[in-house]
Every structure is written in structure tokens, then in C-alpha cells.
C-alpha positions as CSV (number, residue, x, y, z in Angstrom):
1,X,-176.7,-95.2,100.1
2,X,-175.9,-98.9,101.2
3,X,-178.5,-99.8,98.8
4,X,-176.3,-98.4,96.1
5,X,-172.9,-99.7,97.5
6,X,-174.0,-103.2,97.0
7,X,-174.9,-102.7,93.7
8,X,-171.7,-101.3,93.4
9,X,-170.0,-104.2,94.9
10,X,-172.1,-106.7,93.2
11,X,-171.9,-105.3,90.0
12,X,-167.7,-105.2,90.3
13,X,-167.7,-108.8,91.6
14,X,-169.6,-109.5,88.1
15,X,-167.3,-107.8,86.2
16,X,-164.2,-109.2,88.3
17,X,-165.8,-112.4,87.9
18,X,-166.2,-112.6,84.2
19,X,-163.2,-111.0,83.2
20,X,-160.9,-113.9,85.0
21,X,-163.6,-116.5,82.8
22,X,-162.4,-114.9,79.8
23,X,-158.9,-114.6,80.6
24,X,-158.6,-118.9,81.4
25,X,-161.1,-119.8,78.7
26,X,-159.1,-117.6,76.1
27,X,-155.8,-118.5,77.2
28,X,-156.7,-122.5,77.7
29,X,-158.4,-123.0,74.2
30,X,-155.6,-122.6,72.3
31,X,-154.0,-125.3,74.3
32,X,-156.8,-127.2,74.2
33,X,-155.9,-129.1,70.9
34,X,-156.1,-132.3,71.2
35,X,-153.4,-135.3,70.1
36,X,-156.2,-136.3,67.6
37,X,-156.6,-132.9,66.1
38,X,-152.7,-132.1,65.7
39,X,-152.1,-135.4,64.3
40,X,-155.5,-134.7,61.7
41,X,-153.6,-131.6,61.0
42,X,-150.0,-133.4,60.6
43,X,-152.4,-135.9,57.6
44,X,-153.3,-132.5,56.3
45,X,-150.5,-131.2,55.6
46,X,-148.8,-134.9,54.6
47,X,-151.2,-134.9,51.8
48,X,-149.7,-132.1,50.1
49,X,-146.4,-133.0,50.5
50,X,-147.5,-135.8,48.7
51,X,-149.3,-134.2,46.0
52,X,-146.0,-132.2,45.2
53,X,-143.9,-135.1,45.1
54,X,-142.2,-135.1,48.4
55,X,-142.4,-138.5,49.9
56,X,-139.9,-138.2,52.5
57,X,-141.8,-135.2,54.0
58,X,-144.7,-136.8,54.0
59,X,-143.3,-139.6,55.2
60,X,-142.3,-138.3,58.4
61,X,-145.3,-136.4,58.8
62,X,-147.7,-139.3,59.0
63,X,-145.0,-140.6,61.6
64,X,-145.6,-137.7,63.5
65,X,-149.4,-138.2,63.3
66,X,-149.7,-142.0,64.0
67,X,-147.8,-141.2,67.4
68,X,-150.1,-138.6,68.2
69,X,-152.9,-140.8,67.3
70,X,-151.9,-144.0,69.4
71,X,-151.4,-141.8,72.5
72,X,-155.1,-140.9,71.6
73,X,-156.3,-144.4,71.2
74,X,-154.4,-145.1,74.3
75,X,-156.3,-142.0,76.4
76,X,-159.8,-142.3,74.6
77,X,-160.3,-146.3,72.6
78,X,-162.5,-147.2,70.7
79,X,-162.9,-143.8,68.6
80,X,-163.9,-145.1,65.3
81,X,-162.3,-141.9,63.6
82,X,-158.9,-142.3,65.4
83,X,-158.9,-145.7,64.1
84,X,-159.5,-144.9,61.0
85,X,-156.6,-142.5,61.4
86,X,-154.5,-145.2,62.5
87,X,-155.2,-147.2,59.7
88,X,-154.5,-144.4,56.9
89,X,-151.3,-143.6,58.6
90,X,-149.9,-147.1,59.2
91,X,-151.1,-147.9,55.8
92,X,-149.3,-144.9,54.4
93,X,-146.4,-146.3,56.3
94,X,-146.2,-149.4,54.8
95,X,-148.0,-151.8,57.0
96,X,-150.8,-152.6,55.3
97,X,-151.7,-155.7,57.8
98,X,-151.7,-153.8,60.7
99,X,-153.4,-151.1,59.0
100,X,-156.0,-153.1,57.9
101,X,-156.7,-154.5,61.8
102,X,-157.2,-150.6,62.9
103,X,-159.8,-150.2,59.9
104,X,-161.3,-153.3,61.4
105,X,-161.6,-152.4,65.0
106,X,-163.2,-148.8,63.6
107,X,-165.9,-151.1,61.9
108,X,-166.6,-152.9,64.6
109,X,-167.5,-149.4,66.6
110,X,-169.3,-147.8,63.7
111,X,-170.0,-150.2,60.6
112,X,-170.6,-147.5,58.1
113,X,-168.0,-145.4,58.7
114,X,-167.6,-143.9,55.4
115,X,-163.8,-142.8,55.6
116,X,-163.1,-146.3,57.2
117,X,-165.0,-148.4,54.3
118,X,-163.0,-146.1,51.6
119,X,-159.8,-146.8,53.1
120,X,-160.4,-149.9,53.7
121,X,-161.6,-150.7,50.0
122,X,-158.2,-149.1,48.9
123,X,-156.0,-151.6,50.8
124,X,-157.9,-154.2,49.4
125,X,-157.0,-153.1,46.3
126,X,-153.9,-152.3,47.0
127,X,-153.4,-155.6,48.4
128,X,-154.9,-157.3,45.6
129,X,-158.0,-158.6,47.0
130,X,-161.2,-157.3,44.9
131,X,-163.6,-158.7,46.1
132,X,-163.1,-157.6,49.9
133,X,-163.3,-153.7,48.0
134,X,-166.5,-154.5,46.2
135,X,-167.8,-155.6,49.4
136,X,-166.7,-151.9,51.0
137,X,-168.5,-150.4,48.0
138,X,-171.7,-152.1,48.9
139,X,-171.5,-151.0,52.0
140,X,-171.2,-147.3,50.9
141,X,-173.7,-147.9,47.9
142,X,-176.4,-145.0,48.8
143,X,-174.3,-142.9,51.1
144,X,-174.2,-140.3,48.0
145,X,-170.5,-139.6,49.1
146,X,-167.1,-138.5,47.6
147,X,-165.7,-141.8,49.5
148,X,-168.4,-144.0,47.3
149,X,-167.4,-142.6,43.8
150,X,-163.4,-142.7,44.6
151,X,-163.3,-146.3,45.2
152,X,-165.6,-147.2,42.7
153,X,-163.5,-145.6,40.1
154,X,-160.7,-147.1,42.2
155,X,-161.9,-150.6,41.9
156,X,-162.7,-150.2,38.2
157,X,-159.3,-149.1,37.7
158,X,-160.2,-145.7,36.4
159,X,-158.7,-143.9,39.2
160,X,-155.4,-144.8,41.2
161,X,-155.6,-144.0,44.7
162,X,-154.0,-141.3,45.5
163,X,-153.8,-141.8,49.1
């Protein structure tokens, strides 16, 4: 008889025990999301505001996002993809210069960053400087990536950017 009343209570505390897990790891996940992630979602959907033409959406989207992402940078540095984040944004802003020094911080932390090397090869471009693009592409050249055909065709003038 006790025999079975423990196993009674020890099987209850089990259930008791993993029910409250569930209930805080469900009801915690969904705010769980980090700055990082909403602003990646923000770029998301500022990239198809942009594709149908409306700039001023976008626009303020990607101002949403490169708030999120320097509170990010400011909680976790030195995240090579939150830099390269911050560089698309701000560049997408308008600032190419300080764009450009978030793309270079990112390198610094991970040299072949293929998003970062892509991005950055666009500013160049953008910017006018060639031969700081060609030197991105090189450092893609064998990463048989999306980001190494885009600004090749980029560079060679065969494709705009379209971010």
C-alpha cells in the first residue's frame, strides 16, 4: 500500500512537474524573439515593399530594423551578421560611409562572410569604386553562391542591384 502511494505521488509530482515546463517554455518562446530576428523580419518585408515600388514603406521599415539592430550590436558586438545587417540598412538609408564601416567591422570578425562581401561589393559599386568590388568577388570566387553570381553580374553591369 505505501509502496503504491509513492508511486502515486511520484508519478503526480512528474506530471505536475512537466506540465508547469511546458506551460513557461510554450508561453516564453514566443517572446523569445530576439531584436536581431524582428529587425531580419522588418528587412524581409522592406524588400518587398521595394520590389512593388513603395519606397517610403520600405523606407521606414529598414528604420525600424536598424534600431532594432543597434540595440543588438549594443547587447551582443561583434556579430558579424548583425553587422552586416547594419550595413544593408544604413546603406539602404543613404549612408553609404557609415554603412560601409559596419561591413568592415563584420569582416574583421568573419572575413568571408558571404552576405557581408556581396554587400559590400555593391556599395563599391554604387559608390563608384570597381576595383574595391572586384576585390569582394575574389574573395567569394569558389564559394558557389547566389552572392558570387549577383555581384559579378553587378560589376559587369549586367545586373543592377536591386538592393
Amino acid at each position: 500500500m505505501i509502496k503504491h502511494l509513492l508511486l502515486s505521488v511520484a508519478f503526480s509530482a512528474f506530471l505536475v512537474s512537466n506540465s508547469f515546463a511546458a506551460g513557461s517554455s510554450d508561453s516564453s518562446s514566443s517572446s523569445t524573439e530576439t531584436k536581431y530576428d524582428m529587425a531580419v523580419t522588418h528587412i524581409k518585408v522592406a524588400k518587398k515593399f521595394e520590389e512593388k515600388d513603395k519606397i517610403e514603406k520600405a523606407k521606414k521599415r529598414y528604420e525600424k530594423a536598424q534600431k532594432l539592430l543597434l540595440q543588438s550590436n549594443k547587447k551582443y558586438p561583434n556579430k558579424a551578421d548583425t553587422l552586416n545587417y547594419l550595413g544593408f540598412t544604413t546603406r539602404k538609408l543613404g549612408d553609404f560611409e557609415n554603412g560601409e564601416k559596419y561591413y568592415l567591422q563584420g569582416l574583421k570578425i568573419d572575413p568571408k562572410h558571404t552576405g557581408i562581401n556581396e554587400y559590400l561589393g555593391e556599395l563599391y559599386v554604387a559608390t563608384n569604386r570597381h576595383n574595391l568590388a572586384v576585390e569582394r568577388l575574389k574573395v567569394l570566387k569558389g564559394c558557389n553562391c547566389k552572392e558570387y553570381d549577383d555581384l559579378e553580374a553587378i560589376i559587369a553591369g549586367k545586373k543592377v542591384s536591386k538592393y
